[in-house]
C-alpha positions, 0 to 999 in steps of 0.5 A, spaced: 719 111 843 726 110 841 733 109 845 738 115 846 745 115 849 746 120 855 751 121 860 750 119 867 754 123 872 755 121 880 759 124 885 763 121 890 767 124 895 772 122 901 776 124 905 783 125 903 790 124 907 795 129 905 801 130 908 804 136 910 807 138 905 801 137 901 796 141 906 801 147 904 800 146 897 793 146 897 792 153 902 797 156 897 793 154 891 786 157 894 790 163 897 792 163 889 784 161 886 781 167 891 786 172 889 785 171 881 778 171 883 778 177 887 782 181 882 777 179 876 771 181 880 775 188 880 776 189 874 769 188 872 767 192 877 771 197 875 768 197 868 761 197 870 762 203 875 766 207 870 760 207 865 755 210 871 760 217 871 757 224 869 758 226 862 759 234 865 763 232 870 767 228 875 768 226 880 773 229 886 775 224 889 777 219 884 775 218 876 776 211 872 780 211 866 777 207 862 777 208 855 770 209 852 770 202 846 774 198 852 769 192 852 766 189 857 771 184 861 768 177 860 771 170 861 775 169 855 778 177 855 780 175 862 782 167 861 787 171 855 789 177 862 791 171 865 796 168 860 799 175 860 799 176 868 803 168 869 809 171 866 809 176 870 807 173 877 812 167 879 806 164 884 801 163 879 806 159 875 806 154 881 798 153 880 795 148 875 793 152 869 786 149 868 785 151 875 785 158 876 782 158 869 776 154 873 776 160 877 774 165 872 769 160 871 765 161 878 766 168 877 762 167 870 757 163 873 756 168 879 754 174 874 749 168 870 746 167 877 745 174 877 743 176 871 738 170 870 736 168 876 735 174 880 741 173 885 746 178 890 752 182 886 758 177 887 762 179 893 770 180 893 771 173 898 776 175 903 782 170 907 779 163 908 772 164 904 775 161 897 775 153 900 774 149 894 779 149 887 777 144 880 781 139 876 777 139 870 781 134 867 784 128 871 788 124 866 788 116 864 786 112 871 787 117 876 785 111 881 791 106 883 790 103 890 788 108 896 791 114 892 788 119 888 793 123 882 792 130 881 795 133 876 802 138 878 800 135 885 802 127 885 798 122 889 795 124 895 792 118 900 784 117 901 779 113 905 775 109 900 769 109 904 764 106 898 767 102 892 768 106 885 764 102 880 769 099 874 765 101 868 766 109 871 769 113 868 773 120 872 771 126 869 773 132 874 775 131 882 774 137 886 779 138 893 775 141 898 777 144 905 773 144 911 774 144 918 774 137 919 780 136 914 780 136 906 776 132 901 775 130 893 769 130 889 770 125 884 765 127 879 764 119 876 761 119 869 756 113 865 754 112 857 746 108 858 741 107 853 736 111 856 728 111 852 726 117 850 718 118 849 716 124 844 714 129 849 719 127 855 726 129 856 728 125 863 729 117 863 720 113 864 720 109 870 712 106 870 708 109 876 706 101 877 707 098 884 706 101 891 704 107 892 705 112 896 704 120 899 709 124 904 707 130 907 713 134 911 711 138 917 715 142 924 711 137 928 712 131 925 718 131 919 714 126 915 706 123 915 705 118 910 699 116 907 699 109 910 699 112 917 706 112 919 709 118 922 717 120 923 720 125 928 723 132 926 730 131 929 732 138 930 739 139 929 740 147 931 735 147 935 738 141 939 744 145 940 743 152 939 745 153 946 752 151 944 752 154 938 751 161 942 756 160 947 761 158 943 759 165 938 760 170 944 767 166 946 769 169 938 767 174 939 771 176 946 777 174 942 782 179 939 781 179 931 786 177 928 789 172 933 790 165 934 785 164 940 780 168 935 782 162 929 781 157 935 774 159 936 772 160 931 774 153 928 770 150 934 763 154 930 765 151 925 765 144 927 760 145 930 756 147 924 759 141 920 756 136 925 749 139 925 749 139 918 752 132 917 745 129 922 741 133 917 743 131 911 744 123 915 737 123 917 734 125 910 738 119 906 736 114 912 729 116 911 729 116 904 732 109 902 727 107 907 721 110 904 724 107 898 724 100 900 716 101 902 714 104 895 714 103 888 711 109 887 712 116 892 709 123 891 711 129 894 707 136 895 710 142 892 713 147 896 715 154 896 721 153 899 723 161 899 717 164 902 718 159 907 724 160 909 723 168 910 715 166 915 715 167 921 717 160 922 723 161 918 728 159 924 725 152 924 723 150 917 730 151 915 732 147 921 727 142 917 731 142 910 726 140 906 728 142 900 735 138 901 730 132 903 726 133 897 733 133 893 735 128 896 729 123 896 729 125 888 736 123 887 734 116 891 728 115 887 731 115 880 738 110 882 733 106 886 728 105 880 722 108 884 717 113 881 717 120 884 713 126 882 712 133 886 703 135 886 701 142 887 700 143 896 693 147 894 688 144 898 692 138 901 690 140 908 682 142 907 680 136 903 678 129 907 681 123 904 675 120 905 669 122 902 673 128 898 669 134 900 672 140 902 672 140 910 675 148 909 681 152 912 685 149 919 688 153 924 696 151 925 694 148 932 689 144 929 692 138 929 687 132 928 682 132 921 675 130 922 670 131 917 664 134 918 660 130 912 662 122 913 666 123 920 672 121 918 678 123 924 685 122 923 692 126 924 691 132 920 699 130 917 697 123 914 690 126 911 694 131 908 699 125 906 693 120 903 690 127 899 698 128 897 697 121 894 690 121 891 693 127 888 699 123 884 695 118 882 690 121 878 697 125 875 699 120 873 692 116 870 689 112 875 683 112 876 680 115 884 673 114 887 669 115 892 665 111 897 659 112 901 657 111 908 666 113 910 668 107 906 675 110 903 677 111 896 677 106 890 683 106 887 683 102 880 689 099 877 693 101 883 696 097 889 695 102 895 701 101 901 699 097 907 701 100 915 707 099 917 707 092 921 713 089 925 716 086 919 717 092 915 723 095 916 724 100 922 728 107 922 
């Protein structure tokens, strides 16, 4: 064991409250960020399509006139194109250098995407798809009263929902639009001593204390081992009504016009709201589960073919994965250990006496063993395999009694049911 220094990054956002003038700057500068984008795409395009030609002939329509040794465009050649184009187009001299240069660097990251991990060919964004732009640098003490200091902008007006800790240190801010209004992303950055062991790479919590098993769910959000269960709130589902109501009212406005704009806009707040309940319930029940564990285990899920099941409209009404994320990143500012233990299995082993009871039905909710008569929800008994699992994964000791008993635990202080004095969501 030994201690490393490492950068600790958070990020914090706020709504900004720029004047008028500053609202036309920030539309000006993505109209600039997406035609940059746009262009360097292009060009790439270009240089691919040019080397898919025929060799014995051309094409009638058009040809690229590439040469052959050109080399493929790449973040630095272009980087070097745009220094060139900035002495040629006035309204690129107007947009922080670092900015447009980030921008070429999304467009590197879209094509890593692609390349490594198996993503979409990046597309051309058209007018209003470019809604966000990056300060990689913010300068000495960004931060003075209610007001942020962007660099070419000047000091912009934000609300200060949370405070910013003094010891932090601003690194890069990004300025987002949305239909609410524009936000910035502060990314805060800290030095901390953090142990290392010889074969980890991430900060060691100690799995002691408490423990805990969730098992995420349609029908319920979250069963947990001590027998509580939450609601799935259903955001979409709740307000799908509206939403195509207010789709269909888009779609009879002409293209192009302000009615069009303003219809749209209320889809996009609407939207917004949805995503903003979803993404509030996953951090209350979070911090919740938190405050009632010392250690907290999540099954593995795989997320992607879920999203594409026949049940695919309501799993990703659920967010699972946002709330694993967001479950994680509470876990580890909080000091409680988190660990993710393959599904196989969870549903068909009893809690009990630890016998495989064999495969369930999805409309078969309750499990009762066959072996020891054990009955309970069919969630929570996945929940308490799901910690059973986790416990053993991190060295503790799991029994089994006779005569329907429960489970031994050694070494370990299993969660207690919930009772009127534990905090209520």
């Amino acid at each position: 064991m030994y201690i490393v220094e490492q950068v600790f990054n958070l990020i914090y956002e706020f709504k900004l409250k720029p004047t008028t003038a500053q609202v036309a700057t920030f539309a000006e500068w993505l109209e600039q960020c997406r035609r940059v984008y746009n262009y360097a795409l292009c060009e790439r395009k270009d240089w691919a399509n040019s080397r898919k030609s025929p060799l014995n002939a051309c094409s009638i329509k058009y040809e690229y006139i590439i040469p052959a040794d050109a080399p493929a465009p790449n973040y630095s050649s272009q980087c070097e194109s745009l220094t060139q184009a900035k002495k040629n187009i006035p309204a690129l001299k107007q947009v922080h250098s670092q900015v447009l240069q980030q921008t070429l660097k999304r467009l590197q990251k879209a094509f890593e995407g692609m390349w490594e991990n198996g993503r979409g060919f990046p597309r051309f964004k058209k007018a209003g798809r470019m809604r966000s732009f990056v300060f990689p640098s913010m300068g000495k003490d960004p931060i003075q009263g209610r007001s942020v200091k962007f660099p070419k902008i000047g000091r912009v007006k934000f609300i200060q929902s949370r405070p910013i800790p003094d010891d932090a240190i601003i690194k890069q801010a990004r300025i987002v639009r949305r239909v609410s209004g524009w936000y910035v992303q502060l990314t805060l950055q800290w030095k901390v001593d953090v142990p290392f062991g010889k074969l980890r790479a991430s900060p060691e919590i100690s799995p002691t204390g408490t423990s805990l098993g969730i098992d995420v769910g349609l029908m319920h959000f979250a069963a947990l081992s001590n027998g509580r269960t939450f609601p799935n709130p259903r955001p979409f589902k709740h307000l799908e009504g509206k939403l195509k109501s207010l789709q269909k009212k888009v779609s009879k406005k002409r293209p192009g016009s302000n009615n069009r704009a303003k219809a749209q806009a209320k889809v996009s707040r609407l939207h917004e709201r949805i995503a903003c309940h979803r993404k509030n319930y996953h951090w209350e029940l979070a911090h919740n589960l938190c405050d009632w564990a010392d250690m907290i285990f999540a099954e593995q899920l795989n997320l992607k073919a879920l999203g594409r099941g026949f049940l695919a409209k309501h799993c990703l009404d659920a967010g699972w994965g946002q709330f694993l994320d967001i479950l994680s990143q509470c876990c580890f500012k909080r000091g409680v250990y988190f660990q993710k233990v393959p599904a196989a299995g969870t549903s068909q082993t009893c809690p009990n006496c630890l016998e495989d009871t064999g495969k369930k039905k999805l409309s078969q909710r309750v499990h009762k063993c066959q072996y020891c008569g054990y009955e309970c929800d069919r969630d929570v008994a996945s929940a308490r395999i799901i910690e059973i699992k986790g416990l053993q994964a991190v060295g503790h000791t799991v029994g089994k009694l006779s005569e329907g008993k429960g489970f031994i635990l050694e070494d370990v202080k299993l969660c207690l049911p919930v009772t009127e004095e534990s905090p209520a969501f």
